[in-house]
VEXBAKE-15275 format. One line per field, with one value per atom (N, C-alpha, C): x, y, z; atom name; residue number from 1. Coordinates in nm, 3 decimals, always signed. Each point is the difference from the previous one (the first is absolute). Example, Ala and Ser with C-alpha at 12.3 -4.5 7.8 and 13.67 -1.06 7.14 Angstrom:
<gutors>
px = c(+1.319; -0.089; +0.090; -0.035; +0.082; -0.077) $
py = c(-0.569; +0.119; +0.120; +0.105; +0.119; +0.109) $
pz = c(+0.780; +0.000; +0.000; -0.072; +0.006; +0.073) $
a = c(N; CA; C; N; CA; C) $
k = c(1; 1; 1; 2; 2; 2) $
</gutors>
This chain:
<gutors>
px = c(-3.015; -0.039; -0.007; -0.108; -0.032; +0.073; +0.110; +0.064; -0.074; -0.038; -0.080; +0.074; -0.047; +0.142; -0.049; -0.148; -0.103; +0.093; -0.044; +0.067; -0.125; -0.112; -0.140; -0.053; -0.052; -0.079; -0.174; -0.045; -0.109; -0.080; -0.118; -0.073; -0.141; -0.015; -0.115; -0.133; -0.053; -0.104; -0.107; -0.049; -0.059; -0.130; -0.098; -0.054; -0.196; -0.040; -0.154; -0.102; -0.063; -0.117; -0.065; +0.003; -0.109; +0.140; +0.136; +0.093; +0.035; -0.023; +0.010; +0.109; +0.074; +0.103; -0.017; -0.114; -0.009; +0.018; -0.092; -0.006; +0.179; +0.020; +0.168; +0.064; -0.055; +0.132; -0.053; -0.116; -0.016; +0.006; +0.009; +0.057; +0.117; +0.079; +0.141; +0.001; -0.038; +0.011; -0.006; -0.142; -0.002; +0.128; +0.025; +0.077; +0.142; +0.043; +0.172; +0.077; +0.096; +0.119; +0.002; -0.050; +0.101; +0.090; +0.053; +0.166; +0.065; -0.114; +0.038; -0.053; +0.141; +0.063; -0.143; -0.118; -0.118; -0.086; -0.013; -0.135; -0.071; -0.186; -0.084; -0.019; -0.006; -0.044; -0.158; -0.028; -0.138; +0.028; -0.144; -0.024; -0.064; +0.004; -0.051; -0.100; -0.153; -0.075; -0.090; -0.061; -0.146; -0.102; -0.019; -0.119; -0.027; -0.136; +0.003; +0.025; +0.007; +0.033; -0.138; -0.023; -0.109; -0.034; +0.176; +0.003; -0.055; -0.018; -0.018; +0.162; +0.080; +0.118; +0.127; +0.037; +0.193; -0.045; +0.100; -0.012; +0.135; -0.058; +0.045; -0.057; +0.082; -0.010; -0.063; -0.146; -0.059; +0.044; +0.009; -0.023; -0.068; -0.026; -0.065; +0.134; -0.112; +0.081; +0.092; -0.035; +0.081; +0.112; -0.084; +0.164; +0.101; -0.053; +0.106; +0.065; -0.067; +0.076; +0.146; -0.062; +0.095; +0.111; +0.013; +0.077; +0.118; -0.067; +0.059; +0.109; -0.081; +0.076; +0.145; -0.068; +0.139; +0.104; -0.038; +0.127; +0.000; -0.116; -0.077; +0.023; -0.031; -0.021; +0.120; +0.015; +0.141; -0.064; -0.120; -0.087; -0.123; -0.061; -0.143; -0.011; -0.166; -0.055; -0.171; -0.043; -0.198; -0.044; -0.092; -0.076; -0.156; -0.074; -0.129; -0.052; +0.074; -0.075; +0.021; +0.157; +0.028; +0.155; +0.032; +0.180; +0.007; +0.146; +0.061; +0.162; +0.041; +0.130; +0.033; +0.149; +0.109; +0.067; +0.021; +0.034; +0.199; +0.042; +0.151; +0.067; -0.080; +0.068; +0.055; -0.012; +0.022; +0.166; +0.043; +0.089; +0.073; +0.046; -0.048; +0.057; -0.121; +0.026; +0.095; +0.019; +0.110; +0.118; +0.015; +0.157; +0.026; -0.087; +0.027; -0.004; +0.010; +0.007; -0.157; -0.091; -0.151; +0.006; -0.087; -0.100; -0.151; -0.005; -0.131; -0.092; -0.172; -0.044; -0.086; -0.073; -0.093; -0.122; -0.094; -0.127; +0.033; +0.023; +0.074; -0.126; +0.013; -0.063; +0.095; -0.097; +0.093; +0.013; -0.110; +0.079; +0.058; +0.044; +0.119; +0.139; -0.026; +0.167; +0.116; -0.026; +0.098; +0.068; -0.079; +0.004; +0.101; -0.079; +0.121; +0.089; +0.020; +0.126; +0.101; -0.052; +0.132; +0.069; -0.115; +0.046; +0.044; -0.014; +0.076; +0.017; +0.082; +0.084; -0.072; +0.115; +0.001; -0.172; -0.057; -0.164; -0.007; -0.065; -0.050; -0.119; -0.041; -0.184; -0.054; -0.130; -0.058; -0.133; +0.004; -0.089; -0.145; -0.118; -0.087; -0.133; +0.013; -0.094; -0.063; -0.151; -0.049; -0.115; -0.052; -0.065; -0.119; -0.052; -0.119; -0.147; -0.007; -0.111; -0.012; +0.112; +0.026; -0.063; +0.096; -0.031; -0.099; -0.105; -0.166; -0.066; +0.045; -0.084; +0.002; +0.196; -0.011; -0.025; -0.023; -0.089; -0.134; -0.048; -0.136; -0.046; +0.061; -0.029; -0.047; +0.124; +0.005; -0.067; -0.083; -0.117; +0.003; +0.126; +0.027; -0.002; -0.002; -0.066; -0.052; -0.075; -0.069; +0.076; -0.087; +0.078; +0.111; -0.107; +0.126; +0.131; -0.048; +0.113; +0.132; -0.047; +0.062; +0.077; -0.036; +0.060; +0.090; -0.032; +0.127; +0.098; -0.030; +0.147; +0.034; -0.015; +0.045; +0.102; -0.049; +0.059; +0.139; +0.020; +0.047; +0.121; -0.016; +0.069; +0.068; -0.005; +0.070; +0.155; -0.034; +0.138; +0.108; -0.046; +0.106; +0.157; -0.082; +0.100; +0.117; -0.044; +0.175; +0.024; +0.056; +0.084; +0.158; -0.012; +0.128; +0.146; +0.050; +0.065; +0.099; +0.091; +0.106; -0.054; -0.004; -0.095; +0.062; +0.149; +0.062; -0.066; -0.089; -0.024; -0.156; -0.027; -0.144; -0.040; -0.062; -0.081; -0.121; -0.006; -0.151; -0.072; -0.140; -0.039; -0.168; -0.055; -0.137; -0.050; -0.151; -0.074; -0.127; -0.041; -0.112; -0.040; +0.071; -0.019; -0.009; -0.001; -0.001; +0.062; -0.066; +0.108; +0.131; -0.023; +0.087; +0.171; -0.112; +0.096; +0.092; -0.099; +0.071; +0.070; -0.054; +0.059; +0.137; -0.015; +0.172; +0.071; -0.031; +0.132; -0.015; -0.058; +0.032; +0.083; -0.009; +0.146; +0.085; +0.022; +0.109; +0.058; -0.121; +0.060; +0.085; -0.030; +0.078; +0.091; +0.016; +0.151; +0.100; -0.058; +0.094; +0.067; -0.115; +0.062; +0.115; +0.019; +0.047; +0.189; -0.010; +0.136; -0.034; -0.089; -0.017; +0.018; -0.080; +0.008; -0.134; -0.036; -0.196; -0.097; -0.095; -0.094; -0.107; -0.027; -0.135; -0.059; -0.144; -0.084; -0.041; -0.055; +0.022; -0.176) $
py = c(+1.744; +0.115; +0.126; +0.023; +0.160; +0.131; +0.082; +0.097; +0.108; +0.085; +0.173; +0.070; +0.145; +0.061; +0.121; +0.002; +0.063; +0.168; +0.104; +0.128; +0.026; -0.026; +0.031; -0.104; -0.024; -0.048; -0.040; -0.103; -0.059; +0.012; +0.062; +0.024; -0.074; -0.143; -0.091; +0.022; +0.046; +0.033; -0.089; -0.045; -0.138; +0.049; -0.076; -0.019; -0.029; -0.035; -0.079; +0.121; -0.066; +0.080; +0.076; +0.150; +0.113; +0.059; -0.059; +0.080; +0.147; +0.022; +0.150; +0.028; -0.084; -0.052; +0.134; -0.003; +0.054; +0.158; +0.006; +0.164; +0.067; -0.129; +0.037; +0.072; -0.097; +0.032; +0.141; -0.022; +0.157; +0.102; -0.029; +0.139; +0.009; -0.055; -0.020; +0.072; -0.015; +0.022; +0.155; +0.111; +0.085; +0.058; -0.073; +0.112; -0.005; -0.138; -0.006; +0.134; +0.062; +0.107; -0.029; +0.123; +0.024; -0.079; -0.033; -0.027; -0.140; -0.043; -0.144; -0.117; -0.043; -0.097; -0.121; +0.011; -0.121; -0.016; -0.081; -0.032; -0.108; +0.043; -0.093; -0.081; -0.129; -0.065; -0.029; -0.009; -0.054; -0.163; -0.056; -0.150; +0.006; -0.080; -0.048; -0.150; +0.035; -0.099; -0.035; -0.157; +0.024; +0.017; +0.109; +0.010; +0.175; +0.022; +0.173; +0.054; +0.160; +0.076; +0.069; +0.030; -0.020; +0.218; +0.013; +0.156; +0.003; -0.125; -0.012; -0.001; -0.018; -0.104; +0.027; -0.135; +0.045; +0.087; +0.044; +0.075; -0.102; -0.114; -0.092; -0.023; -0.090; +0.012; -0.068; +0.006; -0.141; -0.077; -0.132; -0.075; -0.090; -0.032; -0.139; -0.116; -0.129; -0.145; -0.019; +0.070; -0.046; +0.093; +0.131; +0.073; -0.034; -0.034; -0.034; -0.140; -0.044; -0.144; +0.020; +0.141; +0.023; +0.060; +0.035; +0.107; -0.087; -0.068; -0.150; -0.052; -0.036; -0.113; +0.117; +0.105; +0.104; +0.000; -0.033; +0.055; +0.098; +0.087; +0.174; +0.022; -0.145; +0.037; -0.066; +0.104; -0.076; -0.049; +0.024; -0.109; -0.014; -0.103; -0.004; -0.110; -0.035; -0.074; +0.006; -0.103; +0.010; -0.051; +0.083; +0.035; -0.026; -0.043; -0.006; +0.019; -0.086; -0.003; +0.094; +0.115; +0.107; -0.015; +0.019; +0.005; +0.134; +0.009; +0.125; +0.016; +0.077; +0.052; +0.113; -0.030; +0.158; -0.019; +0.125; +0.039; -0.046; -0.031; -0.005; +0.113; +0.129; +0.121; +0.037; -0.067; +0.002; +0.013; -0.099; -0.061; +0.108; +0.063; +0.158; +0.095; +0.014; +0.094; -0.025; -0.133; -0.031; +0.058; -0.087; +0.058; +0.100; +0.105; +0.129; +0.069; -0.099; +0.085; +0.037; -0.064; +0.077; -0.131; +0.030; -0.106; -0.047; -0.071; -0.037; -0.054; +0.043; -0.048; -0.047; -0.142; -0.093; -0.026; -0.021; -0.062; -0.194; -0.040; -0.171; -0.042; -0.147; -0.162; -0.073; -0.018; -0.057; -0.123; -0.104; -0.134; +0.015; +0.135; -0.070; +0.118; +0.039; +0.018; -0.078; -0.151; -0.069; +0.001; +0.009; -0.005; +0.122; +0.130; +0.144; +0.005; -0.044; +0.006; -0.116; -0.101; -0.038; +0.087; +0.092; +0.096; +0.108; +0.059; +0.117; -0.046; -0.094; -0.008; +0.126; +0.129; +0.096; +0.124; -0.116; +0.124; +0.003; +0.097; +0.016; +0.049; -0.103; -0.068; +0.133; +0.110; +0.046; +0.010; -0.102; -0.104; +0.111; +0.014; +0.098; -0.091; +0.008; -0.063; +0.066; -0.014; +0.075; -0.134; +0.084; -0.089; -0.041; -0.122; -0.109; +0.123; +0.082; +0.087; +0.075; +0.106; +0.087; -0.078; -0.086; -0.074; -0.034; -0.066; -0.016; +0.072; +0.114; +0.133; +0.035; +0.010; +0.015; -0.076; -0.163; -0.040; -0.013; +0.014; +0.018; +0.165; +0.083; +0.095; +0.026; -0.105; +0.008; -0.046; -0.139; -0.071; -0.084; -0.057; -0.054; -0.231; +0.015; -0.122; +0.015; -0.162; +0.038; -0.065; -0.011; -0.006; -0.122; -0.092; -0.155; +0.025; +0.065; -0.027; +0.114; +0.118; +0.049; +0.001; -0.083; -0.119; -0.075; -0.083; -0.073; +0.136; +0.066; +0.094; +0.072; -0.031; +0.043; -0.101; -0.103; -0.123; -0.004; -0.025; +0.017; +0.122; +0.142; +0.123; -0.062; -0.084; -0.060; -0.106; -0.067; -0.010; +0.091; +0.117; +0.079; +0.043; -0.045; -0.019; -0.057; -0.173; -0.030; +0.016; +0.075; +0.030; -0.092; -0.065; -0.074; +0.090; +0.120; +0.114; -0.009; +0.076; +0.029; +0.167; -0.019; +0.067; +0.179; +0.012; +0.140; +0.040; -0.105; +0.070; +0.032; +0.004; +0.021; +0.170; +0.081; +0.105; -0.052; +0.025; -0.016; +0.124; +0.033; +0.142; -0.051; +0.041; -0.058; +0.130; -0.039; +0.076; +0.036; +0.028; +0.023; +0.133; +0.140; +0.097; +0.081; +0.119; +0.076; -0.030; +0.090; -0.045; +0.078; +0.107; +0.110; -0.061; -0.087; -0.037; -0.144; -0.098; -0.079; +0.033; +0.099; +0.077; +0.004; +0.061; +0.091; -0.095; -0.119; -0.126; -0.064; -0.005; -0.105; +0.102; +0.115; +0.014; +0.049; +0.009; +0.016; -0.172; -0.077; -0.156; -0.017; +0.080; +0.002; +0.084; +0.117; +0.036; -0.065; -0.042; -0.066; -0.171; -0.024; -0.125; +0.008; +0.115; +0.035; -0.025; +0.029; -0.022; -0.120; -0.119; -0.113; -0.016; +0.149; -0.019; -0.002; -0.183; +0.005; +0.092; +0.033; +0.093; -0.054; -0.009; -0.057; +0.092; +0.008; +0.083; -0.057; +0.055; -0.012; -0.040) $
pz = c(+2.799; +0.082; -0.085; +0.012; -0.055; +0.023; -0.046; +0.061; -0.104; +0.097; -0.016; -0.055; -0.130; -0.041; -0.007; +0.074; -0.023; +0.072; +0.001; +0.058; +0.089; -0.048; +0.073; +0.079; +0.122; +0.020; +0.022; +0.036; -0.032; +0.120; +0.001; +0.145; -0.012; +0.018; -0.023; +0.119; -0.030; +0.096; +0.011; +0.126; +0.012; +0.136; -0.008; +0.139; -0.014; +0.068; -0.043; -0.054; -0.080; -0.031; +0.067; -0.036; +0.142; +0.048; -0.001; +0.080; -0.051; -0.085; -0.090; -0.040; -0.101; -0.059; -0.147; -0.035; -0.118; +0.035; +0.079; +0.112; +0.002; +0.071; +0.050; -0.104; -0.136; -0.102; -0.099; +0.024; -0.051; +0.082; +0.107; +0.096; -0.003; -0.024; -0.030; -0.102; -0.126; -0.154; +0.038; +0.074; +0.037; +0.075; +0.088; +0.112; +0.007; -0.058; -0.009; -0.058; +0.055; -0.020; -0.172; -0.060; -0.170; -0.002; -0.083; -0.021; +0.080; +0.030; +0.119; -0.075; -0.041; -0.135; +0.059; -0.029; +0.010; -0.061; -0.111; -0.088; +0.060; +0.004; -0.017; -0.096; -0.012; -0.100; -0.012; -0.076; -0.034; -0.022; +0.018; -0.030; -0.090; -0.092; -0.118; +0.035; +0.008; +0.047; -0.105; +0.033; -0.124; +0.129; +0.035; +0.045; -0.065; +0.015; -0.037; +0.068; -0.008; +0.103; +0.025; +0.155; +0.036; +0.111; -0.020; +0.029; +0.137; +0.080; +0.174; +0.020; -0.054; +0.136; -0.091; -0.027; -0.083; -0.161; -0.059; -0.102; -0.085; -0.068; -0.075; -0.142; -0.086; -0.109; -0.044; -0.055; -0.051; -0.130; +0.045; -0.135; -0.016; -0.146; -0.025; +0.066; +0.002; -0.011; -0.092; -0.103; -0.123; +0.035; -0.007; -0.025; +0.107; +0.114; +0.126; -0.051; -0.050; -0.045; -0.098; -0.124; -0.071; +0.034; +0.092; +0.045; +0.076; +0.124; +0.042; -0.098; -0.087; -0.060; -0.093; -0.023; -0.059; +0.133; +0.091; +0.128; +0.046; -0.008; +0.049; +0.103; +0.124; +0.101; +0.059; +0.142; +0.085; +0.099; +0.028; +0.100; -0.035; +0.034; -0.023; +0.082; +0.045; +0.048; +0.003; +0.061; -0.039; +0.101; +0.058; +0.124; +0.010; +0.042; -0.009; -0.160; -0.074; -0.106; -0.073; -0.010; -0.043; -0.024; -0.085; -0.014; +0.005; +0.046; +0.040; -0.081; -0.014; -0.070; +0.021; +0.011; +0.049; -0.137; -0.053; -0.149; +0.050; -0.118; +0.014; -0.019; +0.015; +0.018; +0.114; +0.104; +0.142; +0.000; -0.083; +0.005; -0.055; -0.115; -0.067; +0.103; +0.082; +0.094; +0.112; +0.041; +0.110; -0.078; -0.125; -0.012; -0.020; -0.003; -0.054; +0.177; +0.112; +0.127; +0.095; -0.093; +0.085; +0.062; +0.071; +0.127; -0.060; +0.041; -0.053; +0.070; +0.065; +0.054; -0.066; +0.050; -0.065; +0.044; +0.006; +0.057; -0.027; +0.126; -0.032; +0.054; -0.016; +0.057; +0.092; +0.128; +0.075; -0.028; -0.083; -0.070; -0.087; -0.066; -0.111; +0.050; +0.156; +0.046; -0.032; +0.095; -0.080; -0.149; -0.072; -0.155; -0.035; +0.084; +0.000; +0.007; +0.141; +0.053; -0.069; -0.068; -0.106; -0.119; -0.020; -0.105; +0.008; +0.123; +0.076; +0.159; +0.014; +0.163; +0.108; -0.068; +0.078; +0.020; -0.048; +0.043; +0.108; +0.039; +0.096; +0.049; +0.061; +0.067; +0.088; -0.076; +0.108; +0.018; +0.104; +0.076; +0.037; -0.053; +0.053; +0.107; +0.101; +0.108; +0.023; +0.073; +0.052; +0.080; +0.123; +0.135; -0.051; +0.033; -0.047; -0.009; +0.133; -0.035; -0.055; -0.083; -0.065; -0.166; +0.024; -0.148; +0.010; +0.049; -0.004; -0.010; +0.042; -0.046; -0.182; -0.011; -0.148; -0.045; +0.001; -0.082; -0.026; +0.114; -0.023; -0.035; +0.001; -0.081; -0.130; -0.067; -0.130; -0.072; +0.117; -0.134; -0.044; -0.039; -0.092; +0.034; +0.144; +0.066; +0.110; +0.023; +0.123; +0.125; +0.116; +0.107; +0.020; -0.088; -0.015; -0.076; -0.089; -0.094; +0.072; +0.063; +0.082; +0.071; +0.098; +0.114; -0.088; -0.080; -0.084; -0.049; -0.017; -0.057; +0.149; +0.096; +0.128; +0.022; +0.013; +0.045; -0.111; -0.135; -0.085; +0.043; +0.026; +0.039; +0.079; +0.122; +0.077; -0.060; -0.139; -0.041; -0.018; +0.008; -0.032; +0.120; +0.099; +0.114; -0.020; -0.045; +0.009; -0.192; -0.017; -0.094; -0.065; -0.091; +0.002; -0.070; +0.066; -0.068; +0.167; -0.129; +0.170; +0.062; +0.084; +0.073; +0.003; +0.017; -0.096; -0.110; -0.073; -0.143; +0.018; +0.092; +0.042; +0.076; -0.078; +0.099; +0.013; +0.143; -0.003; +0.082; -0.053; +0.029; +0.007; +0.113; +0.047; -0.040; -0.058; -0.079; +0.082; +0.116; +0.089; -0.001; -0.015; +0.033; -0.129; -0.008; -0.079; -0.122; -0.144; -0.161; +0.033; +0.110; -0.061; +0.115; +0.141; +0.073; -0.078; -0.047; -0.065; -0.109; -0.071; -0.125; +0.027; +0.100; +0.060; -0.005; +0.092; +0.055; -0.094; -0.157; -0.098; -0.069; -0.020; -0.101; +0.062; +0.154; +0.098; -0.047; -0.004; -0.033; -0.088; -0.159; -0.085; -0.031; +0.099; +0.020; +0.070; +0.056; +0.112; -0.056; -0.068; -0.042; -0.113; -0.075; -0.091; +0.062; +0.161; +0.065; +0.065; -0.045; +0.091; +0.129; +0.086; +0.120; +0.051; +0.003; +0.010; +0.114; -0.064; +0.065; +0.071; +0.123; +0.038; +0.142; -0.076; +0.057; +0.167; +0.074; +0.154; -0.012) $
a = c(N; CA; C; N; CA; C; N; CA; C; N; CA; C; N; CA; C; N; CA; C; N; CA; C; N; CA; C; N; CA; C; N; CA; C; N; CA; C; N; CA; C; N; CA; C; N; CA; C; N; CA; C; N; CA; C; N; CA; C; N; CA; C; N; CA; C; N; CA; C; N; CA; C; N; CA; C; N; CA; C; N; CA; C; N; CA; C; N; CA; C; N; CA; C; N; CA; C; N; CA; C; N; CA; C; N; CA; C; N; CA; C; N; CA; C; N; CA; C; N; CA; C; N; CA; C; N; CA; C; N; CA; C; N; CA; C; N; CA; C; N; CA; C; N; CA; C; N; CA; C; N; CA; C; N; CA; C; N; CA; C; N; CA; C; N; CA; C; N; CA; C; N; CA; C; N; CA; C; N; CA; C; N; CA; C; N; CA; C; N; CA; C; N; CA; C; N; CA; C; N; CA; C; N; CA; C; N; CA; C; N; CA; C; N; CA; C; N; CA; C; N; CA; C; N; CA; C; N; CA; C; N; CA; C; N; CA; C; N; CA; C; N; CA; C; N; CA; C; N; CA; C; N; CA; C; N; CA; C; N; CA; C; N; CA; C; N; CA; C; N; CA; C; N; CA; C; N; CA; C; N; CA; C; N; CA; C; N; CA; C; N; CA; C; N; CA; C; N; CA; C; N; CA; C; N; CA; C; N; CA; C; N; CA; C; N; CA; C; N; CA; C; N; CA; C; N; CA; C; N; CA; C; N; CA; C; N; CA; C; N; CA; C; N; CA; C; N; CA; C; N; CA; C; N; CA; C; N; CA; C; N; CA; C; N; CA; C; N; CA; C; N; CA; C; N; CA; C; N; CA; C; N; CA; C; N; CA; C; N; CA; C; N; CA; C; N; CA; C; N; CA; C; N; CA; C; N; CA; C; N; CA; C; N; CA; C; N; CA; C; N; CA; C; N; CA; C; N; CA; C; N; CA; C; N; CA; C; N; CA; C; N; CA; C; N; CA; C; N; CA; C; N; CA; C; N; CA; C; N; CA; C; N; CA; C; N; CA; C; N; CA; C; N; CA; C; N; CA; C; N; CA; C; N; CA; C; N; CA; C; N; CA; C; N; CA; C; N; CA; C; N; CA; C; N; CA; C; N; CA; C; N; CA; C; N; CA; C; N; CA; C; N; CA; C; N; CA; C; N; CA; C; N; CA; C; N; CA; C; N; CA; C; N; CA; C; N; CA; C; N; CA; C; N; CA; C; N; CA; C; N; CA; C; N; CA; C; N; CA; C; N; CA; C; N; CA; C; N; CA; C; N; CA; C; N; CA; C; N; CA; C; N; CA; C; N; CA; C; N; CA; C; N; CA; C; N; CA; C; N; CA; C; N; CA; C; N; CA; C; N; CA; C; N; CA; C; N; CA; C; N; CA; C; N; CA; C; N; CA; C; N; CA; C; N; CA; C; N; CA; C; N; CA; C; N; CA; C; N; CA; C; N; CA; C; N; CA; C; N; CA; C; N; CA; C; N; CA; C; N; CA; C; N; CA; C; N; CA; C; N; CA; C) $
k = c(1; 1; 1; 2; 2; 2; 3; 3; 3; 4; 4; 4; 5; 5; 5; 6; 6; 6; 7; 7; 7; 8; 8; 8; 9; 9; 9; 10; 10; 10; 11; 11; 11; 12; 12; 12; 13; 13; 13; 14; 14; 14; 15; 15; 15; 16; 16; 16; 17; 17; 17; 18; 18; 18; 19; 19; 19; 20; 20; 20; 21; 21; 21; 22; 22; 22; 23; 23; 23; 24; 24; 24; 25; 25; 25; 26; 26; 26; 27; 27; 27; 28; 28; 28; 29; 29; 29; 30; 30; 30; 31; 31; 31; 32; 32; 32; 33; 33; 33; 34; 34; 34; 35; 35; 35; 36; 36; 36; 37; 37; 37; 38; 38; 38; 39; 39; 39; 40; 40; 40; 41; 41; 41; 42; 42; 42; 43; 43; 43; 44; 44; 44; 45; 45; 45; 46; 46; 46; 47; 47; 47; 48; 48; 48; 49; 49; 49; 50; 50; 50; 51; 51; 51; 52; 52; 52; 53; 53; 53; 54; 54; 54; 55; 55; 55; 56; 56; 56; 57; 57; 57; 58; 58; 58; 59; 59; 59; 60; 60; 60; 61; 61; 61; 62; 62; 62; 63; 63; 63; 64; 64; 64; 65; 65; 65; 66; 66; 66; 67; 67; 67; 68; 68; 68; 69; 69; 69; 70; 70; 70; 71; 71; 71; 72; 72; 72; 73; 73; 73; 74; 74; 74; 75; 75; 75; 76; 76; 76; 77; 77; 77; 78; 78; 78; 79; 79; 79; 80; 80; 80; 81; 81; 81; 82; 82; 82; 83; 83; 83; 84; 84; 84; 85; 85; 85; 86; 86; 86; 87; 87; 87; 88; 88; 88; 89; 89; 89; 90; 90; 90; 91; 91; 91; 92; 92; 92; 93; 93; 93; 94; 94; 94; 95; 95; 95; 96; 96; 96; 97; 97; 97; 98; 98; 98; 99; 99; 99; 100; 100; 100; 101; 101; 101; 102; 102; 102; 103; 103; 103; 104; 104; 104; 105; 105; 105; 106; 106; 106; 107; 107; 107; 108; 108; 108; 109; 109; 109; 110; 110; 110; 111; 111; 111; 112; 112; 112; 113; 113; 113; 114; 114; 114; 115; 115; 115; 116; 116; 116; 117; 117; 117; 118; 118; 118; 119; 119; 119; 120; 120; 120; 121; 121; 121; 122; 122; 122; 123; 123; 123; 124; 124; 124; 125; 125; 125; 126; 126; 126; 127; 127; 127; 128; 128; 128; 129; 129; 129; 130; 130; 130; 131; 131; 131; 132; 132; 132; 133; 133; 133; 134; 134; 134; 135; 135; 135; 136; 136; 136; 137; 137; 137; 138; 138; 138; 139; 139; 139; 140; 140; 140; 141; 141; 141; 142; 142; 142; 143; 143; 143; 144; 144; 144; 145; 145; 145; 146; 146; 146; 147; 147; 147; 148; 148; 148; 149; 149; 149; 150; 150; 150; 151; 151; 151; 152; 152; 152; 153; 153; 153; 154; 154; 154; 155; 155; 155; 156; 156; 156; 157; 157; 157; 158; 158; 158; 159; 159; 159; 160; 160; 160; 161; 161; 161; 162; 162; 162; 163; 163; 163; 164; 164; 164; 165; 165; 165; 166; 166; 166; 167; 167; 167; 168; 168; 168; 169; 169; 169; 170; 170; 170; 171; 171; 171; 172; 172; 172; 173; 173; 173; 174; 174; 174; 175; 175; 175; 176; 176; 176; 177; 177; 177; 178; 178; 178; 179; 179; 179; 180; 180; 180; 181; 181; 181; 182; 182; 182; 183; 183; 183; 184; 184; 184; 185; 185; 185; 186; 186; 186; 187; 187; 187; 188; 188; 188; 189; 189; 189; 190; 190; 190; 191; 191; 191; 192; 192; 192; 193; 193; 193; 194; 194; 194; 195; 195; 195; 196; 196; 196; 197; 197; 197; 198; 198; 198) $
</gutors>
């Protein structure tokens, strides 16, 4: 059994494509209180950065490979044909007392939560029509492939986490309204008393 010695905790942020996961965390990055012990992390991906959406770190295959195999990363995993990595500075910053929020994968939670127990899951949903809109906004598929990442958004329901370690905050309305209740999310979780939006 894994025991935590961490001073900071781990804020894994999860939820389907179109939910505005990336939005969230840069409104966060903006509006959180001075002095409120919380670093963003960046992901370390091989895809480019494309200056639409997350503000992540590109790499080659190789270099992500090299880095891997040095022990760089304290998580990683590969997504549609893209690996992903959280720098082991995270780890860095826990013990030194900060918080840390992440941009996560909800298939490699499991995988997390062996490596930090005490994270804590915040769950970003948002309603089947909302999300059809943002995806078809964006372009980026058409109506089939759409529908499959609808259907897909729907795993995110049952969650295999103890359910205390879960905020969950529905993403339908405004940046500035969801804005608000995601880093009300991460104050609040900071005293593990979970937050969920109405």
């Amino acid at each position: 059994m894994i025991t935590e010695t961490y001073k900071g905790k781990l804020f894994y942020v999860i939820g389907p494509s179109g939910a505005g996961k990336d939005t969230l965390i840069n409104y966060a990055r903006q509006n959180i209180a001075p002095g409120t012990p919380v670093l963003f992390t960046h992901r370390y991906i091989t895809r480019e950065v494309d200056h639409t959406g997350e503000n992540h770190i590109a790499l080659s295959h190789n270099e992500f490979e090299v880095r891997k195999a040095q022990g760089l990363f304290a998580l990683d995993w590969e997504s549609h044909e893209n690996k992903y990595g959280i720098g082991i500075e995270i780890n860095l910053w826990m013990e030194n007392g900060m918080n840390v929020v992440m941009n996560g994968s909800r298939g490699y939670l499991e995988k997390a939560l062996e490596k930090y127990p005490s994270l804590r899951v915040i769950l970003i949903s948002v309603s089947e029509e909302v999300l059809w809109d943002r995806l078809k906004s964006r372009g980026r598929e058409n109506d089939q492939e759409i529908q499959k990442r609808i259907e897909r958004s729907k795993e995110f329901d049952s969650l295999a986490v103890d359910r205390d370690q879960v905020i969950h905050l529905k993403n339908d309305g405004s940046i500035e309204e969801a804005g608000g209740l995601f880093v009300e999310a991460i104050k609040s979780g900071l005293v593990l008393s979970p937050v969920k939006s109405k």
